[in-house]
Structures are given as structure tokens and as C-alpha cells.
Kinemage of the C-alpha trace (Angstrom):
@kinemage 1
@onewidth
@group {chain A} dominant
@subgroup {mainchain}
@vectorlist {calphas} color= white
{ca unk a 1} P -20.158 63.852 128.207
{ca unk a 2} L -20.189 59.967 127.963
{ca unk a 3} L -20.334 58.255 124.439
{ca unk a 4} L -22.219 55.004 124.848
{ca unk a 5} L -21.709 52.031 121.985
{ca unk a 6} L -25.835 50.496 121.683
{ca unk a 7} L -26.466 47.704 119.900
{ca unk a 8} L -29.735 49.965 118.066
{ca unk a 9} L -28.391 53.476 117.976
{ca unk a 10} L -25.029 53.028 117.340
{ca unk a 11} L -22.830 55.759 119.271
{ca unk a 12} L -25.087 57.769 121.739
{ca unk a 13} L -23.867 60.475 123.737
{ca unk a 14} L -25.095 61.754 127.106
{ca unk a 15} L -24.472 64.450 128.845
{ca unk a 16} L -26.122 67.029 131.259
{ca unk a 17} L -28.094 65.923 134.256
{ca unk a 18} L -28.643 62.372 132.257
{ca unk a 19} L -24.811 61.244 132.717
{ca unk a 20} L -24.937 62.944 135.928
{ca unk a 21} L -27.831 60.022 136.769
{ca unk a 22} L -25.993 56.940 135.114
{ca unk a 23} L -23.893 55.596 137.786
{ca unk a 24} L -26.165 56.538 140.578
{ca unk a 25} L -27.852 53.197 142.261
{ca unk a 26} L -31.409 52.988 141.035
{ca unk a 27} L -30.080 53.768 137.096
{ca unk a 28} L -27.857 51.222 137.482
{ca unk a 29} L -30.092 48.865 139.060
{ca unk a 30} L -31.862 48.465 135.411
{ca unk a 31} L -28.401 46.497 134.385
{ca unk a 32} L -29.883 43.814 136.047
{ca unk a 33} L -33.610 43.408 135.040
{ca unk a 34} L -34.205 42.016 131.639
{ca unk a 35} L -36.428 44.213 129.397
{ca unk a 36} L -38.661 41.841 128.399
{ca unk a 37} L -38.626 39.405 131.570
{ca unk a 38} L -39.309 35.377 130.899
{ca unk a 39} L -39.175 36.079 127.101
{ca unk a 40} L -35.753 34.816 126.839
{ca unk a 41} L -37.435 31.383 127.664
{ca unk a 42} L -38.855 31.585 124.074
{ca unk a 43} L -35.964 34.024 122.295
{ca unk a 44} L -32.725 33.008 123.758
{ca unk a 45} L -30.909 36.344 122.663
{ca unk a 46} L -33.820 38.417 124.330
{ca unk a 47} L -31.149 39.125 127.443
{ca unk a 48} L -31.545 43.134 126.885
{ca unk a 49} L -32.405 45.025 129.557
{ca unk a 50} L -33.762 48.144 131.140
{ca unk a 51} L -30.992 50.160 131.409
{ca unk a 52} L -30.369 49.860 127.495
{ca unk a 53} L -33.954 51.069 126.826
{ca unk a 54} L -33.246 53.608 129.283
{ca unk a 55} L -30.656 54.909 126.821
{ca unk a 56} L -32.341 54.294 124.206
{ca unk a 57} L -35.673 55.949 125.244
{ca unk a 58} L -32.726 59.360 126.420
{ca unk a 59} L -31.439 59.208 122.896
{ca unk a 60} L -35.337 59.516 121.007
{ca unk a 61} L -35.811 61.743 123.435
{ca unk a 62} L -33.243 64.308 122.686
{ca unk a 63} L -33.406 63.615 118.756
{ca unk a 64} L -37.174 64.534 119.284
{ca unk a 65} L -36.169 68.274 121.682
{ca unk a 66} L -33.926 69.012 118.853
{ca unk a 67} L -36.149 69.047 116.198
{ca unk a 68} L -38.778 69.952 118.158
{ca unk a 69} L -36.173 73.474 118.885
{ca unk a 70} L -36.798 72.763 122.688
{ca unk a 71} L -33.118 73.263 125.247
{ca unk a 72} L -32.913 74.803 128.053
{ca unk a 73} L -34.417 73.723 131.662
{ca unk a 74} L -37.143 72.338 129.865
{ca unk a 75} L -35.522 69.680 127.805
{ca unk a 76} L -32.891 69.089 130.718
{ca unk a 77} L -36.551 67.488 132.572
{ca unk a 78} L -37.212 66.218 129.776
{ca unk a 79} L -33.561 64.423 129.160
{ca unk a 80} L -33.880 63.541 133.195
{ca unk a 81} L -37.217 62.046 132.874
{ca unk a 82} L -36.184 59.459 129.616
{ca unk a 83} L -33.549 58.707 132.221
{ca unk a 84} L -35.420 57.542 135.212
{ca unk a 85} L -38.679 56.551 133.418
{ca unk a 86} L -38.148 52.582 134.554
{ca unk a 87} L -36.689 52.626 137.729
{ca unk a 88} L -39.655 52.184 139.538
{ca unk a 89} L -39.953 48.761 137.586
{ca unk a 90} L -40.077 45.605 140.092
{ca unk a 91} L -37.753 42.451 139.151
{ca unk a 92} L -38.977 40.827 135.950
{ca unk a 93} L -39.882 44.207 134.447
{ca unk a 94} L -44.233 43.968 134.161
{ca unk a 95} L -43.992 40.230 135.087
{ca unk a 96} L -44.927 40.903 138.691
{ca unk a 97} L -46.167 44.464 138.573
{ca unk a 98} L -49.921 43.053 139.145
{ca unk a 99} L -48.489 41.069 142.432
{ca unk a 100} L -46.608 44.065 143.301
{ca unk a 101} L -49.146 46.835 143.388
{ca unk a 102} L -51.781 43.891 145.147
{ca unk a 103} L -49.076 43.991 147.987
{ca unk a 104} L -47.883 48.204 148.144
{ca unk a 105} L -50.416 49.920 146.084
{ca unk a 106} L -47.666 51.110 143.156
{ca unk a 107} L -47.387 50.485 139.777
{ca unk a 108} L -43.960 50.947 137.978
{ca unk a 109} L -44.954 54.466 137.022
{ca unk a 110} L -44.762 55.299 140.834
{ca unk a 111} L -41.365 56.650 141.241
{ca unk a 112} L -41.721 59.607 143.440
{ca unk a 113} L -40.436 58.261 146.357
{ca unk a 114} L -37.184 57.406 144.067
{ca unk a 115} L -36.654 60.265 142.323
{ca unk a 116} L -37.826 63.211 145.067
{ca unk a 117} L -35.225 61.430 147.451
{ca unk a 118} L -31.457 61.035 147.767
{ca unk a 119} L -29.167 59.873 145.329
{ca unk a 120} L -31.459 60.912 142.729
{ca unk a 121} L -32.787 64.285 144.087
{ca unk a 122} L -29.371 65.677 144.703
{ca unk a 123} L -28.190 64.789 141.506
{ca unk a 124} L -31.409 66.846 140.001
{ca unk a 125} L -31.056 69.488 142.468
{ca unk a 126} L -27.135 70.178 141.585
{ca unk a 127} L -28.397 70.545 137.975
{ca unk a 128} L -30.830 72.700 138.663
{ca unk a 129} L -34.157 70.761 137.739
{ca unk a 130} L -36.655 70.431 139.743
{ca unk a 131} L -37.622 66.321 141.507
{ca unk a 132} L -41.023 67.024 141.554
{ca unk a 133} L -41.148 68.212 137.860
{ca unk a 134} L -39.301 65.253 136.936
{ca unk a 135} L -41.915 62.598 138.545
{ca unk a 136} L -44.566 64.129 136.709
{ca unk a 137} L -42.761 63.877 133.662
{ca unk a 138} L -42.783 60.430 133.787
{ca unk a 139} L -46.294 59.708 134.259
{ca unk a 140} L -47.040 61.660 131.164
{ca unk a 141} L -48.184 65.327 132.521
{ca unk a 142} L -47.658 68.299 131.183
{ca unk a 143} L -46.958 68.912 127.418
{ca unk a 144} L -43.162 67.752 127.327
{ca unk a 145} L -44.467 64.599 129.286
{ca unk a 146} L -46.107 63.293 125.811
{ca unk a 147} L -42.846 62.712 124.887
{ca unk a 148} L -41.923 60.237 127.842
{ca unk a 149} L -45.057 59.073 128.326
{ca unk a 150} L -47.994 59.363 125.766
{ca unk a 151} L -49.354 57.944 122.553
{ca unk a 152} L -46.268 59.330 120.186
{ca unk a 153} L -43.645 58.513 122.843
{ca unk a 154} L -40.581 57.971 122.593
{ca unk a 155} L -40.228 54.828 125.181
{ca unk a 156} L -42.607 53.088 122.848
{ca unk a 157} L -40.513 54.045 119.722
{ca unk a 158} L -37.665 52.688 121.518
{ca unk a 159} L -38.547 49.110 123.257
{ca unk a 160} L -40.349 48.004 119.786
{ca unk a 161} L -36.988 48.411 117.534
{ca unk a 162} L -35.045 46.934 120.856
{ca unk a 163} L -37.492 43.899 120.911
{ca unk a 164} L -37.613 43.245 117.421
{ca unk a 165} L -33.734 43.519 117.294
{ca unk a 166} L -32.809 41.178 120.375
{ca unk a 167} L -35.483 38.397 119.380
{ca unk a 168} L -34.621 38.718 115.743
{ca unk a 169} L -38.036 39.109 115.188
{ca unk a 170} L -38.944 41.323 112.534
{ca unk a 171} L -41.987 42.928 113.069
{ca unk a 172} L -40.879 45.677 115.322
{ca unk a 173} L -39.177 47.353 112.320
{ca unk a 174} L -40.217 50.888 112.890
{ca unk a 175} L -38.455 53.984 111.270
{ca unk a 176} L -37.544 56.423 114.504
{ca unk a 177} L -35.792 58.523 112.626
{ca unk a 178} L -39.229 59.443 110.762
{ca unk a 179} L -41.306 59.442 113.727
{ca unk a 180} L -39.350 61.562 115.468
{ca unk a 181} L -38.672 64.000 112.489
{ca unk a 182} L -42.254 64.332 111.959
{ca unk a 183} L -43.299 65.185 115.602
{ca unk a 184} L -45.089 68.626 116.120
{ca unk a 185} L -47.227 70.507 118.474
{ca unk a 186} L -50.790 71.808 118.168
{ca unk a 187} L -52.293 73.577 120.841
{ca unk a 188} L -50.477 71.300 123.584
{ca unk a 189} L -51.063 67.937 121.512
{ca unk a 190} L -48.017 65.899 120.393
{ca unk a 191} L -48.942 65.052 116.915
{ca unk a 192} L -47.668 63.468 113.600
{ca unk a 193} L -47.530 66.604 110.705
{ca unk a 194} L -49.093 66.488 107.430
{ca unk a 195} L -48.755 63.263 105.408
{ca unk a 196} L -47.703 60.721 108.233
{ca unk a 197} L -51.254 58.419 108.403
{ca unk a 198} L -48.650 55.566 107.223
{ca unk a 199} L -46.204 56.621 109.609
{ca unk a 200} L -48.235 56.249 113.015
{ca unk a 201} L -49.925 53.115 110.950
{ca unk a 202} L -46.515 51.347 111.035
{ca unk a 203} L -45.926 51.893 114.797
{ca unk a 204} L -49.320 50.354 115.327
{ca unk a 205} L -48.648 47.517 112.468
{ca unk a 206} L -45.562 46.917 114.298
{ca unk a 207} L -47.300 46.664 118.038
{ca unk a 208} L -50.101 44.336 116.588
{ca unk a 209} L -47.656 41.958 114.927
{ca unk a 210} L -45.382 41.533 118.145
{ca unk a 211} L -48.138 41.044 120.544
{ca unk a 212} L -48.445 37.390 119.630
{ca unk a 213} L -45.080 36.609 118.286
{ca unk a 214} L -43.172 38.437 121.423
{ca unk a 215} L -45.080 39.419 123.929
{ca unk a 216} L -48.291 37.151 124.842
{ca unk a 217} L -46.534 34.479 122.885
{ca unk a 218} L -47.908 31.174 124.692
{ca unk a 219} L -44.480 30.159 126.056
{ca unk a 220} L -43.810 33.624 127.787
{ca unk a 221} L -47.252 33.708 129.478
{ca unk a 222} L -46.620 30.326 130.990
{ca unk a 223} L -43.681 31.210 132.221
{ca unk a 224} L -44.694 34.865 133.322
{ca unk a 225} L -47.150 32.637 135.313
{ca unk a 226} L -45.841 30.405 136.775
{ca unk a 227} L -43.119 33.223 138.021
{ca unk a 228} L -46.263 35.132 139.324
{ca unk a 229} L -47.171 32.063 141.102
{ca unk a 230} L -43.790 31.530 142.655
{ca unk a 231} L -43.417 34.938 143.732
{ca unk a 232} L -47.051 34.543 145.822
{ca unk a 233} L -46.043 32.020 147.735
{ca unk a 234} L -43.094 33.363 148.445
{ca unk a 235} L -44.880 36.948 149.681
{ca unk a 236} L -47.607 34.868 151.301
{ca unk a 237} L -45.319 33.096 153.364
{ca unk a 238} L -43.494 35.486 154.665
{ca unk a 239} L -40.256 35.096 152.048
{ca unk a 240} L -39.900 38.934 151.688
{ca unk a 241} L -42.297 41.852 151.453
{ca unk a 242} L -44.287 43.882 149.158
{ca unk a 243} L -42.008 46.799 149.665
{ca unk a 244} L -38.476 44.274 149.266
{ca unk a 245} L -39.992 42.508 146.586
{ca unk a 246} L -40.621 45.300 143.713
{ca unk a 247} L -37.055 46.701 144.739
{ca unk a 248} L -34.993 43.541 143.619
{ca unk a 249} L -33.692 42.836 140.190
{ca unk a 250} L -34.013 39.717 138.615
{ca unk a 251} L -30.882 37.616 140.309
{ca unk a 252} L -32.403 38.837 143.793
{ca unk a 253} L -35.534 37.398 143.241
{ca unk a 254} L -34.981 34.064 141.418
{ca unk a 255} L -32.773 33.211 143.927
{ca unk a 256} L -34.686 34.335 146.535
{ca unk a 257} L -37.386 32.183 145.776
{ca unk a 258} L -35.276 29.205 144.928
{ca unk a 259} L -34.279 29.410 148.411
{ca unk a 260} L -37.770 29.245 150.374
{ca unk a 261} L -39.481 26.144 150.448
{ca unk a 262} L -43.150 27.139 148.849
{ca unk a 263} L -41.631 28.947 145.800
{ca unk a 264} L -38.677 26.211 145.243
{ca unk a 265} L -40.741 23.908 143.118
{ca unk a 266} L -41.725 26.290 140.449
{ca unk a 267} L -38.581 28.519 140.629
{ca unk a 268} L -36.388 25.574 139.979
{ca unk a 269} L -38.649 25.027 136.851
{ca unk a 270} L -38.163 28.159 136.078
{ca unk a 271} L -34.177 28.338 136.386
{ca unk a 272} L -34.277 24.875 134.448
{ca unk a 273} L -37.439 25.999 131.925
{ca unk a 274} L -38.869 22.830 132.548
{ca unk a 275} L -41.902 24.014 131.797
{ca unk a 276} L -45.935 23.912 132.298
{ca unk a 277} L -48.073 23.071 129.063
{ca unk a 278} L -51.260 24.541 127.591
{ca unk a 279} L -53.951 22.132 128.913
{ca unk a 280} L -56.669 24.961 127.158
{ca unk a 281} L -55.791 27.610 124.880
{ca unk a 282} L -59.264 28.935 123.920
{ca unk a 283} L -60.463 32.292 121.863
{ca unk a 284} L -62.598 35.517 123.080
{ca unk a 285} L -65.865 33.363 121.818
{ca unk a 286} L -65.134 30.554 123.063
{ca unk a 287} L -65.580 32.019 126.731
{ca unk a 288} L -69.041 32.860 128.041
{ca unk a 289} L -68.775 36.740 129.094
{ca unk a 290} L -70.146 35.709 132.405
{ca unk a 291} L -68.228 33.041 133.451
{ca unk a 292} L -66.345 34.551 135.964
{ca unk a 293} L -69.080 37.123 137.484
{ca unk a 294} L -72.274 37.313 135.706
{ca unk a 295} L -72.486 41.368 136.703
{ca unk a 296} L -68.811 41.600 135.738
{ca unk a 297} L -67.177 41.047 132.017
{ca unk a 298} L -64.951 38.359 131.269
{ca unk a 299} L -61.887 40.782 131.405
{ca unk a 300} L -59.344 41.418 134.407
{ca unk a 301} L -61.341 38.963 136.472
{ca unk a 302} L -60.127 39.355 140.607
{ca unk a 303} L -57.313 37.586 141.851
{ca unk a 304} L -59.731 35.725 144.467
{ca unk a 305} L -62.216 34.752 141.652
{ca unk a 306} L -58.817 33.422 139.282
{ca unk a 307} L -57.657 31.563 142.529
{ca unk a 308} L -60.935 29.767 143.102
{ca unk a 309} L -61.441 28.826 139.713
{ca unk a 310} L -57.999 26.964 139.427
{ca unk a 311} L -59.316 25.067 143.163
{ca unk a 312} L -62.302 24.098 140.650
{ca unk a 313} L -60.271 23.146 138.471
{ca unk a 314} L -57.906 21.235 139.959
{ca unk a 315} L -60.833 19.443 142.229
{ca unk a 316} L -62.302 18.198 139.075
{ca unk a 317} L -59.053 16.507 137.698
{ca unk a 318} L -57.808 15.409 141.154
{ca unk a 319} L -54.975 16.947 141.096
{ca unk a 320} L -53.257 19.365 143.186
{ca unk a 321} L -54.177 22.969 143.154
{ca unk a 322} L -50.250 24.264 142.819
{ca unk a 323} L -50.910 22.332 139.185
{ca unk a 324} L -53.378 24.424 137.462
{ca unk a 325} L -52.820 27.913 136.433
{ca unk a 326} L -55.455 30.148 134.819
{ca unk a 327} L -54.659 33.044 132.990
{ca unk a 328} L -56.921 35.342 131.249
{ca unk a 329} L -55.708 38.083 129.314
{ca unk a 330} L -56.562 41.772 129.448
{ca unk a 331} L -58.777 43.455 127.689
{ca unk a 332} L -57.925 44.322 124.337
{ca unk a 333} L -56.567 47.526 123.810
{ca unk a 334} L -54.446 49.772 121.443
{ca unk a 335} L -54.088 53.059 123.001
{ca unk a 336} L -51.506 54.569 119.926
{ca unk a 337} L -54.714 54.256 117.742
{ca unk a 338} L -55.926 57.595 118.915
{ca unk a 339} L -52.806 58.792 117.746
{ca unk a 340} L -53.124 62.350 116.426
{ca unk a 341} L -52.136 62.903 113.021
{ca unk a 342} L -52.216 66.381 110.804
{ca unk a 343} L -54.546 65.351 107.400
{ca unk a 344} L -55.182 68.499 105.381
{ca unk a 345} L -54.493 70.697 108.193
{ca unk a 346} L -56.595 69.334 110.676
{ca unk a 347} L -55.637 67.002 113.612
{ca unk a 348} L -57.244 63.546 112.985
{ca unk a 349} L -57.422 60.947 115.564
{ca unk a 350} L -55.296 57.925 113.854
{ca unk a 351} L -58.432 55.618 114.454
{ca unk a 352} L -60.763 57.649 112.761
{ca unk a 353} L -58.591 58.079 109.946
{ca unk a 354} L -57.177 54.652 109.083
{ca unk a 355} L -58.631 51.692 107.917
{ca unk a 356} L -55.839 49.638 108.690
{ca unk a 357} L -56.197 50.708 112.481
{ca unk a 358} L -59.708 49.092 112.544
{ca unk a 359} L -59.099 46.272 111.423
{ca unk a 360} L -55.973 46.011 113.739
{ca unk a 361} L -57.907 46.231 116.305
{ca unk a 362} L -60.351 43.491 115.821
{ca unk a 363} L -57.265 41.287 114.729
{ca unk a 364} L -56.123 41.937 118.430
{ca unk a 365} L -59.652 40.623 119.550
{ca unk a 366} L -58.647 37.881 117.463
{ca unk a 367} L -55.808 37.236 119.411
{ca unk a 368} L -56.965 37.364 122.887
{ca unk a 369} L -56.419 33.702 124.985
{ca unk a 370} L -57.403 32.401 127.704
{ca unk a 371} L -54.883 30.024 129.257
{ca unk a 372} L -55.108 27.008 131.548
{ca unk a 373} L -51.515 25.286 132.241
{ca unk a 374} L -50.322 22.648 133.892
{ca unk a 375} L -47.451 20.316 134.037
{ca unk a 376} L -47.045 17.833 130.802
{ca unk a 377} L -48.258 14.452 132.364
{ca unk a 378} L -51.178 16.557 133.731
{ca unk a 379} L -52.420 18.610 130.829
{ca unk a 380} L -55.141 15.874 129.313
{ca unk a 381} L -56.813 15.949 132.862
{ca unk a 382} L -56.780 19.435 133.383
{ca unk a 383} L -57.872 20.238 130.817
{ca unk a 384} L -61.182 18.501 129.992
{ca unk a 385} L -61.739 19.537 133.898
{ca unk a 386} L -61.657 22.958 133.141
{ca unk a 387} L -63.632 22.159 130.247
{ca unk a 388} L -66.504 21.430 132.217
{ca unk a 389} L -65.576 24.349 135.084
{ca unk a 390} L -65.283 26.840 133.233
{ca unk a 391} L -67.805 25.875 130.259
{ca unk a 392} L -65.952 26.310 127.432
{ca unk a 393} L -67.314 25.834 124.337
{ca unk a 394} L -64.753 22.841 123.157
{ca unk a 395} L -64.590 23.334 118.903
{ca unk a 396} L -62.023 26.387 118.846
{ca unk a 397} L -60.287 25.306 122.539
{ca unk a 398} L -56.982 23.831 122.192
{ca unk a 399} L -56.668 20.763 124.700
{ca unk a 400} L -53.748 18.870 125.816
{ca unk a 401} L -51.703 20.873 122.604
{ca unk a 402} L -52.971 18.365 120.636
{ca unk a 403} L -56.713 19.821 118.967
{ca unk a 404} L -55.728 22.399 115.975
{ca unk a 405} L -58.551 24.467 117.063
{ca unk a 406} L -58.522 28.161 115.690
{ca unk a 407} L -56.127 29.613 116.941
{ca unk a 408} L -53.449 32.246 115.214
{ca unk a 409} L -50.720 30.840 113.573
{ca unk a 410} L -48.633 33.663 114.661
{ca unk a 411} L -48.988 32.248 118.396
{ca unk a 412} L -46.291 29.153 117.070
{ca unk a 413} L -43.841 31.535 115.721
{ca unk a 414} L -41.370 30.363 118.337
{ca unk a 415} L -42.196 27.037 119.069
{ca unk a 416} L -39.191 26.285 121.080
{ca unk a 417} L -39.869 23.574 123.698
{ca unk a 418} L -43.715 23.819 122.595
């Protein structure tokens, strides 16, 4: 058994097939790929990293099988599986994921060909647990796999007290302890017990509130895009492949692509976080729905159509098309809100239930941005072209960062090098 000091758990101690799995390569691979990728840009102490939230998500996991009276084979896969759930994660953690999966067809999730193969099968295989069982673990199958991967899970109980703590941010305050005390089963769904609407409310309170201060904060999505843009070139020029690419950690790749010519320029902005500005910052309403496709919505446009809209762009300002970045944000989304909960003896989804989840959830709508950046002296330009390109309906559109517009003031939480 190994007793690991962690920063959020205090003493955790590991032991079965999980310490069997630390030292092997792709575990320890997670040393070196920050949790929370270009955040650190914004939160200098945000340096944490994959392998802690590894142990962290190991430790939930096997608080939860306790009191959940699970042992045996069963919570040994389950133990494996909090293990292993990131290794499939690409430099940068989700930073790159999209560029990845355009390139090899695999998201982060897609770890079979890491875990059903040597060093990581043997290990499983002297242990008696099964490689196969393991992958599917992961990806949230079967009823154990809730734990890893589900609504109520455990890696999501984990990286929000991890995030809050290493940005000193304190909306990620959750109590784990609770959560995981109160988790049950009923007839194969992982649920909250009686009395806990407030409980799965404050894991979704917490989620909502470090969306904009942490997560899509303005400053990380710049620099999440220009490091998307860096990495293209650097794929699309024959730098490295797909396949070399989403098995590199962070050091690998930033050097990597401050070493080839078409990525240099951005990567040494990067390195030096000298920056691109918001030339646009504008709000779900502000954007026709058919702006990018009339038959398609405004959400999770193609790369192609993205790509020809910053040509546009940059056409229109004279400027250079490696100067304009566009980046539109997902659709909104809060899966934990169907979070089941146990109210008077019936399972309730949490949406249903809750007030406060509904109006979460159009406060998230609230939040959504659409993004057009480009380097300081350029941003005035840029952005009254895209302006006109993209039709943007100017009163609640931040230009230049100089219009108030209406956007959240939780967006400026960390203003650092605004």
C-alpha cells in the first residue's frame, strides 16, 4: 500500500491493482499534463495536473464502494477504472481534444487501445481484473461505471474541489464527503437518497459559477485558441501526426511547436502569454441563429465553415488571416441537472425538482460568447470587420474591450493581463 500526501484529501492510500498502475508509463504520463490546460495563463497557481485528479477521482471512488458495501472484483474495476480514467487525454488536457479526434477519430474517453495492451493489461491481468471490463468502466457502462463516469460521479466531485482549490477560486466548494455518503442505488440508477435536492443543487451551483470564472473565462479561451491554432499548423504541415500528437504531454508539444516554423509565431506567444485580445465578445442574442448555415443552428458550427469565416473576416480588415480567430462556444448544457434524487420515496430527476436548476440553466444561456480575437494593435479593425461579416447586432457586442456591452460581470473575475 502507498500513502499519498494531496493537497485536497489530505493522506490517501492506495493499494490493490491501483498502486500496482501508478508507476506504469501512461499513469505517470498525467504528471505532465496540467488539469486545466492554458488556465494557468489567467490563475497562476492553476499548475495541478492529471495525475492528482487521478488520485483524487481513486480516493471518491473508494470512499463511495465503501459506503456503498461494494469489495471484491467488482470494486477492484472499479478502483482500476478511477485510475486510468484520463490517460487517454491528449497534451493540454480538452484543449486539443476537438483537433485530435478531427485527425484519429478518438476522444479522450477512447482508451482501449491503452488499457487492453501492455504495460497496462498485464498489470490488470496479474490482479485478476479483466482489460476489457475496465475500458468500459470508463466510458460509463454498466452500473459501477456511474460512479467513474455518470451524472453523480466521482471525477466530477473531484476536479471541481481541485479547481476551486488551485485557482483560489471559491465557487467549486462542494461537500464530497456528503455526496458520497448519500449515494445509493435504485434499480441500477446511481442516485442521491432522501433529503439531498440541496445536495446535487450545490454540485450544479458550483459547476454554473466556475464556468465563467474558470473555465470559459475570456483569457483561457484565447489562449485555448490560439494553442488550437498552433497545433493545426503544426499537424497540417507535417510537424507530427494525429496519432503522435494526442500522445504527448504538455512539454512535448509546446516545444514541439516552438520548433516548426508555422506554429512558432503563436507558440512563442503562448510560452511568453503575450496574448490576443477580444476584438468581439458578443451574447447568444446578439448572433443571428443562421449565421453560420441557415439549415444548421448557431452551435458547434464545422471547422471549414469557422475557417472561412475568419478569411471573411480578416479580408474585410486587411489583415492577415493567421490574425483573426473565431470561437463560438458549445451549446449550452448541464448534464448533472438530470441528476436523480430520492424525494418522498420516489426518484426525481434533479431538473424537475429544483427551481434553482432552471434558472441555472438559463443563467448558462446567459453566459454563452461568441469570440473574435486578434492581436492588440489589430482588435479595432477586426472587429468592426466582423461586425459587418458576421452581422452582429452591435448594442450588447463588446468591441476592441472598450464598449461595456452586457456582458457578465463574472467573465472579469480574473482580469489579469485583460
Amino acid at each position: 500500500m502507498h500513502t499519498v500526501k494531496d493537497s485536497v484529501h489530505d493522506h490517501i492510500e492506495v493499494e490493490g491493482v491501483a498502486a500496482a498502475l501508478l508507476d506504469t508509463p501512461p499513469v505517470q504520463r498525467l504528471r505532465r499534463i496540467k488539469q486545466l490546460g492554458t488556465v494557468s495563463l489567467v490563475y497562476p497557481s492553476a499548475n495541478h495536473t492529471r495525475f492528482e485528479h487521478s488520485l483524487g477521482v481513486y480516493h471518491l471512488a473508494s470512499r463511495a464502494l465503501s459506503h456503498l458495501g461494494i469489495d471484491g472484483p467488482r470494486a477492484e474495476r472499479v478502483r482500476a477504472a478511477a485510475i486510468l480514467h484520463d490517460i487517454g487525454h491528449g497534451p493540454y488536457s480538452h484543449n486539443v481534444e476537438d483537433l485530435i479526434h478531427r485527425r484519429t477519430g478518438k476522444y479522450h474517453d477512447d482508451v482501449a487501445g491503452l488499457v487492453e495492451s501492455d504495460p497496462i493489461a498485464s498489470v490488470l491481468e496479474s490482479h485478476d481484473v479483466a482489460p476489457g471490463r475496465v475500458t468500459d468502466m470508463i466510458t460509463g457502462e454498466g452500473e459501477l461505471g456511474q460512479l467513474v463516469a455518470g451524472e453523480l460521479d466521482v471525477d466530477r466531485m473531484d476536479y471541481l474541489v481541485r479547481d476551486a482549490h488551485h485557482t483560489g477560486v471559491p465557487y467549486g466548494t462542494i461537500d464530497t464527503g456528503r455526496l458520497v455518503r448519500e449515494l445509493a442505488f435504485v434499480d441500477g440508477q446511481l442516485v442521491l437518497g432522501e433529503g439531498n435536492v440541496q445536495t446535487a443543487e450545490s454540485l450544479l451551483l458550483a459547476r454554473a459559477l466556475m464556468n465563467p470564472t474558470v473555465y470559459s473565462h475570456h483569457v483561457a479561451r484565447i489562449s485555448k485558441a490560439m494553442l488550437r491554432r498552433a497545433s493545426e499548423a503544426l499537424l497540417e504541415t507535417g510537424g507530427v501526426t494525429g496519432a503522435r500528437l494526442r500522445r504527448m504531454d504538455d512539454y512535448e508539444l509546446l516545444v514541439a511547436l516552438r520548433e516548426h516554423d508555422d506554429s512558432a509565431p503563436l507558440a512563442d506567444r503562448l510560452a511568453d502569454r503575450d496574448l490576443y485580445k477580444r476584438a468581439v465578445w458578443a451574447e447568444l442574442n446578439d448572433v443571428a441563429d443562421d449565421v453560420f448555415d441557415p439549415d444548421e443552428p448557431l452551435f458547434d458550427p464545422d471547422h471549414d465553415t469557422v475557417r472561412g469565416f475568419e478569411r471573411d473576416i480578416a479580408a474585410d480588415a486587411d489583415v492577415d488571416p493567421s490574425e483573426v480567430v473565431l470561437d463560438v462556444q458549445g451549446q449550452p448544457s448541464m448534464r448533472e441537472s438530470t441528476t436523480g434524487v430520492v424525494v418522498n420515496g420516489d426518484v426525481r430527476r434533479l431538473d424537475e425538482q429544483s427551481t434553482l436548476v432552471r434558472a441555472l440553466q438559463m443563467a448558462q444561456r446567459e453566459q454563452w460568447r461568441l469570440g473574435v480575437y486578434a492581436p492588440d494593435d489589430l482588435t479595432e479593425p477586426v472587429g468592426r470587420a466582423a461586425e459587418r461579416v458576421l452581422g452582429l447586432d452591435t448594442e450588447g457586442v463588446l468591441i476592441n474591450e472598450t464598449t461595456t456591452g452586457r456582458y457578465a460581470s463574472l467573465d472579469d473575475y480574473a482580469d489579469y493581463n485583460e
